[in-house]
N, C-alpha and C positions, 0 to 999 in steps of 0.2 A: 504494500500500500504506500501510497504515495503521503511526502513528509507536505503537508499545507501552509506549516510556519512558513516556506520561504515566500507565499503570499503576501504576509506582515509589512517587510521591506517594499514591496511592487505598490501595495494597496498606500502606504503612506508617502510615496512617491507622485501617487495620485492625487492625496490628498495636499499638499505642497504645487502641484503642476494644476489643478483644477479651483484651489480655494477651497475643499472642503473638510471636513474634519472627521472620516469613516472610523469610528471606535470598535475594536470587537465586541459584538455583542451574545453569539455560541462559539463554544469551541469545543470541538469530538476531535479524536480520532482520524472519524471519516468525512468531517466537514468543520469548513469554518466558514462563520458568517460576520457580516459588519454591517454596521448601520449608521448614520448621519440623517440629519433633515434639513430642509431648506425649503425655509418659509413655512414649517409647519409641517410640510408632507416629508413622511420618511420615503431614504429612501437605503434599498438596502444591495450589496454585494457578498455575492456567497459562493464556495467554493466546494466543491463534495467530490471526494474521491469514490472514483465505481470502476470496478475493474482493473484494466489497463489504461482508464484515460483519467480526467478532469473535469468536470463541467462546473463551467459558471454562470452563474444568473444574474442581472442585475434588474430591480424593480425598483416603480416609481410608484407611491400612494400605498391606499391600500385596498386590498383586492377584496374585502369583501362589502365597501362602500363607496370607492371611489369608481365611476362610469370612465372613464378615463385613464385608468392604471394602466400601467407599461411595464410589460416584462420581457426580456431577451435573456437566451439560455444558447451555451453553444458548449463543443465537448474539444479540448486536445489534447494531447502527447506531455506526462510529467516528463517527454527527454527534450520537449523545446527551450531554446535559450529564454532568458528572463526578457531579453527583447521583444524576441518575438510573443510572447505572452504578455506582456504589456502592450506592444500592436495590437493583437486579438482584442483583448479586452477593451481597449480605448476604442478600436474600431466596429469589432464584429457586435461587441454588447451595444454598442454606441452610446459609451459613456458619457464622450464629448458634447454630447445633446442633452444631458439631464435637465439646462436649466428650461429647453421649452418642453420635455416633458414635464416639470414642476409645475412652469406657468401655466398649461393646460387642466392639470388636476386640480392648481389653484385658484385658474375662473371657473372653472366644472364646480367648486366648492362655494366659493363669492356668488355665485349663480343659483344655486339650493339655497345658500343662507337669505338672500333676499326674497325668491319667493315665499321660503317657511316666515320670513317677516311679515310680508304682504300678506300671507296666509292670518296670520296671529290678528293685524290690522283688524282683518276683517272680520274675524272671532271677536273682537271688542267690541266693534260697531255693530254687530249683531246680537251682542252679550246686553247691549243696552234696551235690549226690548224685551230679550227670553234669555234665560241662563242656558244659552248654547254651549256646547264639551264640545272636544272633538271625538269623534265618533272612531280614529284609530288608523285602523286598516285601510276602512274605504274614504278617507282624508276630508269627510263630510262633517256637519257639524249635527248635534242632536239634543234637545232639549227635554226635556217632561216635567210639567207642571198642571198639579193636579192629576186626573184621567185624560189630560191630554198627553198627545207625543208628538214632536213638530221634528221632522227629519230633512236637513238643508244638505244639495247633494256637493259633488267637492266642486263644481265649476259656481254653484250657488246661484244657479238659476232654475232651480226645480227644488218646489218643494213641497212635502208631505206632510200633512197633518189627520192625525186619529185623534177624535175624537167623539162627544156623543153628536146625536142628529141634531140635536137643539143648539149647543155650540157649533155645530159647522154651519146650521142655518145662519146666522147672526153673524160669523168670518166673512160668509158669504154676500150678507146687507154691506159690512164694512166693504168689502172688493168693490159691491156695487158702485160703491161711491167713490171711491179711491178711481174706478174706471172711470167716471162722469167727468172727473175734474184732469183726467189725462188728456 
């Protein structure tokens, strides 16, 4: 099996030639990994011995909420020069690109944060009428007071109300006139 220390000196080479600060963060045996962030999004380089070869991955975000995550994995020879394995890696992973990998994850991210804003926004100004929740799953909002239940969908132009026939009569006077004066 192949000795992965000699990664240590390569990776912090990296980190000096790119600006970044890769720390190890596992270390086995049969793999080493490192991690750094920039701007928030981690991002991580990792080394695992299998077999006869090497394979390295480098990934940007994280994979099980960022839409945008980036990962390249490639496999070579523990008998290439530390040159040529520093080529590889700078090129084949395309390390050299992480920062618009970054900034993609981190408008992918600036992008959710504002609509779950907008979203909240509007949970307020709909809280001002009915103690709307949100509803969870389906990103709707939902209310119940008394025997009613007022169910607002996630685009929050459709919406549902149960309640008895006597109250829905009287929602119904209200629409009337709310429509007269539109």
């Amino acid at each position: 099996m192949a000795d992965l220390n000699v990664f240590k000196p390569i990776v912090e080479k990296f980190n000096n030639q790119l600006g970044l600060k890769f720390i190890v963060q596992y270390e086995r045996s049969e793999y080493l990994v490192f991690k750094t962030q920039s701007k928030g999004i981690p991002l991580w380089l990792s080394f695992r011995a299998e077999n006869k070869k090497i394979s390295a991955c480098f990934s940007v975000g994280d994979s099980s909420s960022d839409c945008r995550f980036s990962a390249e994995k490639i496999g070579f020879s523990p008998l290439k020069s530390e040159k040529a394995i520093c080529k590889d890696i700078l090129e084949r992973l395309k390390l050299t690109s992480f920062a618009d990998k970054v900034n993609a994850v981190f408008e992918e991210r600036e992008s959710k944060k504002q609509a779950e804003d907008i979203r909240l926004a509007e949970l307020a100004i709909f809280q001002k009428y009915l103690p709307f929740k949100n509803q969870g799953y389906r990103n709707g909002f939902y209310a119940h007071v008394g025997k009613m239940a007022f169910d607002l969908n996630e685009a929050k132009n459709h919406l549902e109300i149960r309640a008895s026939t006597d109250v829905l009569m009287k929602i119904c006077a209200a629409i009337s006139e709310i429509v007269k004066d539109e």
